[in-house]
C-alpha positions in Angstrom: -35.9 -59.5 43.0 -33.4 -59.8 45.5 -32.6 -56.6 47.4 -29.2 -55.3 47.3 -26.6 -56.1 49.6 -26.2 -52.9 52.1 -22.8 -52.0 52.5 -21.7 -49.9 56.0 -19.0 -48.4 57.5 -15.5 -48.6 55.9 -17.3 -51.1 53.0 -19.5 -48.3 52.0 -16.9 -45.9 52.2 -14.5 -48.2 49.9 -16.9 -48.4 47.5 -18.2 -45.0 47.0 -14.4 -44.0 47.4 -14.2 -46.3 44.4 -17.1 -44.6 42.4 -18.8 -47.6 42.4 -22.9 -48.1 42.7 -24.8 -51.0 43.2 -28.1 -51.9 41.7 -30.0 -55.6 41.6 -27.3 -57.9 42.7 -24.4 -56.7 40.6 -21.8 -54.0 41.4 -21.9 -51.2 38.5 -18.8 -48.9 37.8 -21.0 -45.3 38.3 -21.4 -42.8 35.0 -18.8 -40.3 35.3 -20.2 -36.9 34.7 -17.9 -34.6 32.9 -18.5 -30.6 33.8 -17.9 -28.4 30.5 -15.9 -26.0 30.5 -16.9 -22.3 28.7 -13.7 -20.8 27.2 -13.7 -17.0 25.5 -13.3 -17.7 21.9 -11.6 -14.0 22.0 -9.5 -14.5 25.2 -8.3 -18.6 23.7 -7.2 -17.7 19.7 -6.8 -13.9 18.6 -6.5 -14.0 15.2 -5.6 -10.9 14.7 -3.2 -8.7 16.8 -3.4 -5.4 18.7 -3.1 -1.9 17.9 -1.6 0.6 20.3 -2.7 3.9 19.8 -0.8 6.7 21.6 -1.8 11.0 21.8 0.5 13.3 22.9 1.2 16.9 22.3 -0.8 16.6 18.7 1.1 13.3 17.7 -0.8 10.5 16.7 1.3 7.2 17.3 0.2 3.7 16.3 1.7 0.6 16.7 1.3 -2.5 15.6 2.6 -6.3 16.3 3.7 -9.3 14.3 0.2 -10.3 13.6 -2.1 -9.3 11.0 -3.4 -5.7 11.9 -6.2 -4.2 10.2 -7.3 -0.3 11.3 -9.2 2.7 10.3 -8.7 5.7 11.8 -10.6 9.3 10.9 -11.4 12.5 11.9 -15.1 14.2 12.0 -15.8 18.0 11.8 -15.5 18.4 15.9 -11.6 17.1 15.7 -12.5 13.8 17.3 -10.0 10.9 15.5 -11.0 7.5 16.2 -8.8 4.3 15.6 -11.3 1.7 15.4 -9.7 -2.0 14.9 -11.7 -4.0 12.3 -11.3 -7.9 11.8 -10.7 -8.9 15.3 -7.7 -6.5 15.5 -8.1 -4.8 19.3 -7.2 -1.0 19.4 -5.5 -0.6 23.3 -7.0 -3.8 23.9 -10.3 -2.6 23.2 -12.4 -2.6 19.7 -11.9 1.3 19.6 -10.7 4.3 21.1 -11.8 8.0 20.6 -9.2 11.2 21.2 -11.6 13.9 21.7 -11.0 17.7 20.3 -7.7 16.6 18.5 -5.5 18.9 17.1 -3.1 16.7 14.9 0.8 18.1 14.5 1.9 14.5 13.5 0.6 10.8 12.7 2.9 8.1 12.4 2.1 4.7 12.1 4.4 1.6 12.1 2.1 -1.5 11.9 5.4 -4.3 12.0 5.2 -7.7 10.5 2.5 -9.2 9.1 -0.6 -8.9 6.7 -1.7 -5.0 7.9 -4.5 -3.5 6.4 -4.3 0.5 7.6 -7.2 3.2 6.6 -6.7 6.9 6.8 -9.2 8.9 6.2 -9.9 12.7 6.5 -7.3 13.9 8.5 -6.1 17.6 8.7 -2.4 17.5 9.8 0.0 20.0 10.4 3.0 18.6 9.7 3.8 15.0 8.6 2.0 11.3 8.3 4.7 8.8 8.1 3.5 5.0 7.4 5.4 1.9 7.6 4.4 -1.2 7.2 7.2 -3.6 7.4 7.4 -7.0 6.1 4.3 -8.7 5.0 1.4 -8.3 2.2 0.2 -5.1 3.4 -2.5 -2.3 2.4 -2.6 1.1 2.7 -5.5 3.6 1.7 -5.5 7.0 2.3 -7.9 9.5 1.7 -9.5 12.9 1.8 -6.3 13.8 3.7 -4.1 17.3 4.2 -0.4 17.2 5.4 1.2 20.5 6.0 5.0 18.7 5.7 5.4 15.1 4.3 3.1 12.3 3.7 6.0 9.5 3.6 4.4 5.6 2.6 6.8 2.7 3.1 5.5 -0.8 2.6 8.7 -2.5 3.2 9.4 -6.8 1.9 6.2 -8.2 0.5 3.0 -8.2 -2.2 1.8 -4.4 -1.3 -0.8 -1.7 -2.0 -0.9 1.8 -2.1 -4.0 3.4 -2.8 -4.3 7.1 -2.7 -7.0 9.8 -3.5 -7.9 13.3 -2.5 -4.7 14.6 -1.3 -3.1 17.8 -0.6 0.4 17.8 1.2 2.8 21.2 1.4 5.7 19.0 0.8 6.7 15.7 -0.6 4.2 12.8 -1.3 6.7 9.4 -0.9 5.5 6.1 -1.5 8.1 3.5 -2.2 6.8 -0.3 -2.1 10.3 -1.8 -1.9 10.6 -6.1 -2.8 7.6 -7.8 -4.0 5.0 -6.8 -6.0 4.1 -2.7 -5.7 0.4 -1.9 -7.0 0.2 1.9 -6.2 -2.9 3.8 -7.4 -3.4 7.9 -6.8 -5.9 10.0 -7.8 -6.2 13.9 -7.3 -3.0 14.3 -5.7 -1.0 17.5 -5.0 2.1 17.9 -3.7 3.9 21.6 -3.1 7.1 19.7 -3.6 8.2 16.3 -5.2 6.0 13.3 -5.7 8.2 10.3 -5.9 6.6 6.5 -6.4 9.6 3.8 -5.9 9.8 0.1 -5.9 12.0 -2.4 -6.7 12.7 -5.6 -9.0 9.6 -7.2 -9.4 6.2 -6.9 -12.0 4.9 -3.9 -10.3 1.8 -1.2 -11.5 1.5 2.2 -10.9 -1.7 4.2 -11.7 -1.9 8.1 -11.4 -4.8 10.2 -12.4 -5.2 13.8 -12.0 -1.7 14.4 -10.4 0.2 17.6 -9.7 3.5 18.7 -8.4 5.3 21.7 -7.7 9.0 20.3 -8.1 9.2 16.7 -9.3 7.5 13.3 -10.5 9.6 10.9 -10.4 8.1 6.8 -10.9 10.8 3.7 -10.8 9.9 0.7 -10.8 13.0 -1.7 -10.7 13.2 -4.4 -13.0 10.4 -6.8 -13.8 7.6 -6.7 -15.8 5.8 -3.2 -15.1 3.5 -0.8 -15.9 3.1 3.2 -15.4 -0.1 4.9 -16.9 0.1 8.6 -15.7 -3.2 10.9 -17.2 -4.0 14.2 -16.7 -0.6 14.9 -15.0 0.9 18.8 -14.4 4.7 18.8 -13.1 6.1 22.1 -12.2 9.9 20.9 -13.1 10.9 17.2 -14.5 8.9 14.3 -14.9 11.2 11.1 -14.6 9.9 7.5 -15.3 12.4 4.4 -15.2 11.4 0.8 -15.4 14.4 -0.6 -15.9 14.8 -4.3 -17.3 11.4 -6.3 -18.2 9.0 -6.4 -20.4 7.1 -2.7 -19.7 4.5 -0.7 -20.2 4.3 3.5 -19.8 1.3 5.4 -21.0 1.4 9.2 -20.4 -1.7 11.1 -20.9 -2.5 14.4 -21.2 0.8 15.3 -19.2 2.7 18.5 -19.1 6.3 19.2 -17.5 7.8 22.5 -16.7 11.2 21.6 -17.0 12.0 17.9 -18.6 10.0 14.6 -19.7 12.7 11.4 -19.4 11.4 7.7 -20.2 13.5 5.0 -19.9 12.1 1.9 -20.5 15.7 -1.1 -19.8 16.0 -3.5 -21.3 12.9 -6.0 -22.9 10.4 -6.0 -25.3 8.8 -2.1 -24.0 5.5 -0.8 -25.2 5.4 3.4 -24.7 2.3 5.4 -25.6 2.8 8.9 -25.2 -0.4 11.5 -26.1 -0.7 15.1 -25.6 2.6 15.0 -23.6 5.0 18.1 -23.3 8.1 19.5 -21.8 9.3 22.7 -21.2 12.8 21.8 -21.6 13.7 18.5 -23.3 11.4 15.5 -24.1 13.8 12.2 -23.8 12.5 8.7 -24.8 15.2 5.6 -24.0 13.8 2.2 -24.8 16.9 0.7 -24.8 17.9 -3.4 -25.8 15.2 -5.5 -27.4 12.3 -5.2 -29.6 10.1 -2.3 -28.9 7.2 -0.1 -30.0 6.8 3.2 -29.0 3.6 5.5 -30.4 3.5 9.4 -29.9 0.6 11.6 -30.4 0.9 15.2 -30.0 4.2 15.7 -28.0 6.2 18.9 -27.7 9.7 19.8 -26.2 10.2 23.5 -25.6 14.5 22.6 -26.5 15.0 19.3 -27.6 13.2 16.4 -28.8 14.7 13.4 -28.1 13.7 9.5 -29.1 16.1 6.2 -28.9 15.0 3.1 -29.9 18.3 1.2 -28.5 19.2 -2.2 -29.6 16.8 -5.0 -31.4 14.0 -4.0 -34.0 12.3 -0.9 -32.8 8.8 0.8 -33.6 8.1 4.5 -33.9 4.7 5.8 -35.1 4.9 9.4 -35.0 1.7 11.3 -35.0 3.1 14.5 -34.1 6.5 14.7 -32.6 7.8 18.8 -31.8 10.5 20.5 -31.0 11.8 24.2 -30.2 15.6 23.6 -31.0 16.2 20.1 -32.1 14.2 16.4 -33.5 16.4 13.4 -33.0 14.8 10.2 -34.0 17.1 7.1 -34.0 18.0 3.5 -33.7 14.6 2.7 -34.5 14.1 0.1 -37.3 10.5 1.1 -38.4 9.4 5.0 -38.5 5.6 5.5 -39.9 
């Protein structure tokens, strides 16, 4: 083999300057080497936004981003809420943070845009928890919770949730879904006041079990293709349900009313079934245009009794339809 030709000075310099190495009697381009480089998956791509959680004087303040937010916050028998972030949502820029000893006067959250996913769970406040959620499909579950003022849920443009159980509020329990499709479940609910349940135009279901309030129910739904099944309900004045145009469904259950029961159905092809249902006023029943069935077992109006079929060929089986004052049955095609 012939030994390699020794390069000095300036050569040498050229050539290494080059990244060049030599080995028999050719001249070889040298390997780079390539140094990698460790990136923080969290610090590079956040999937999910940031939370920031505020305390002050009893208020509870949380505030979202445009990204999609997903938090649970509680309170434990010593007062201590945490608002832990879950799904890579950062709470203060960290995964969690703990108010010690809280007294809550007030939570109010406002998560912004995006797909928001917020948890509330036994929570003794003494005045209000206001939610909203803004644009985007967004959840809200609430639970095991006291307000001493208002518990006020707005879900704002998009496909939303409302899920509700074990709750006790002094005054008005709001939940109102507003475009895009409202699913709003609550169970063993009572409100001192009003309980009101809104959305608008779109095929929307609303589920209440074991519901009470000392003023008003009130459930609207907007048009679209709905449903409304209320059981084991106990209104201290009027219980109001309006679906308005669509195709709907309304199923009252064991419900009582202190002052009046009013369904109005809009117009489509509407399916009411009404048992063990009374008013201590009057009992109203509108199904307006198009072809519908309505089936009544059991239901009582202190005053009046009052059932309109509307327009189109409409179904009434009556299985026990009372009142104190007056019975009005009409527009309806078939009776049995």
């Amino acid at each position: 083999m012939t030994n390699p030709t020794l390069l000095t000075g300036k050569e040498s310099r050229w050539f290494l300057s080059k990244d060049l190495r030599l080995t028999g009697d050719l001249l070889m381009p040298r390997k780079k080497s390539f140094a990698l480089d460790l990136e923080c998956l969290d610090d590079r791509i956040v999937p999910a936004g940031n939370i920031t959680a505020q305390f002050s004087s009893g208020d509870l303040l949380l505030f979202g981003d445009s990204l999609a937010n997903e938090v649970r916050v509680w309170q434990n028998s010593s007062g201590d809420v945490t608002v832990r972030g879950l799904n890579n949502t950062t709470v203060n820029g960290r995964s969690q943070v703990v108010f010690r000893g809280a007294s809550l006067n007030k939570v109010e959250a406002d998560l912004r845009g995006g797909n928001d996913v917020l948890t509330l769970q036994s929570l003794d406040v003494q005045s209000d928890v206001i939610v909203k959620m803004e644009g985007g499909n967004d959840r809200v579950n609430l639970s095991d919770t006291n307000a001493g003022n208002v518990i006020d849920i707005l879900t704002g443009l998009g496909n939303d949730t409302v899920r509700a159980s074990n709750i006790t509020v002094q005054g008005d329990l709001k939940v109102n879904t507003e475009e895009g499709t409202g699913n709003v479940v609550i169970e063993q609910a009572r409100a001192e006041a009003n309980i009101s349940i809104i959305s608008k135009d779109s095929n929307d279901t609303v589920r209440g079990t074991a519901m009470s309030a000392g003023g008003d129910l009130t459930v609207e739904t907007g048009k679209g293709h709905d449903v409304v099944n209320l059981a084991d309900v106990d209104v201290g004045v009027n219980l109001t349900v309006i679906t308005d145009e669509g195709d709907d469904r309304i199923v009252l259950t064991n419900a009582a009313a202190g002052g009046d029961v009013s369904l109005e159905a809009g117009k489509g092809k509407d399916k009411l079934t009404l048992t063990d249902a009374s008013a201590g006023a009057s009992f109203k029943v509108n199904t307006d245009h198009d072809n519908d069935s309505v089936a009544a077992t059991n239901v009582s109006a202190a005053i009046d009794a009052i059932f309109i079929g509307g327009d189109g060929f409409d179904k009434l089986d009556d299985n026990g339809i009372t009142a104190g004052v007056e019975l009005e049955i009409k527009e309806f095609e078939s009776i049995s």
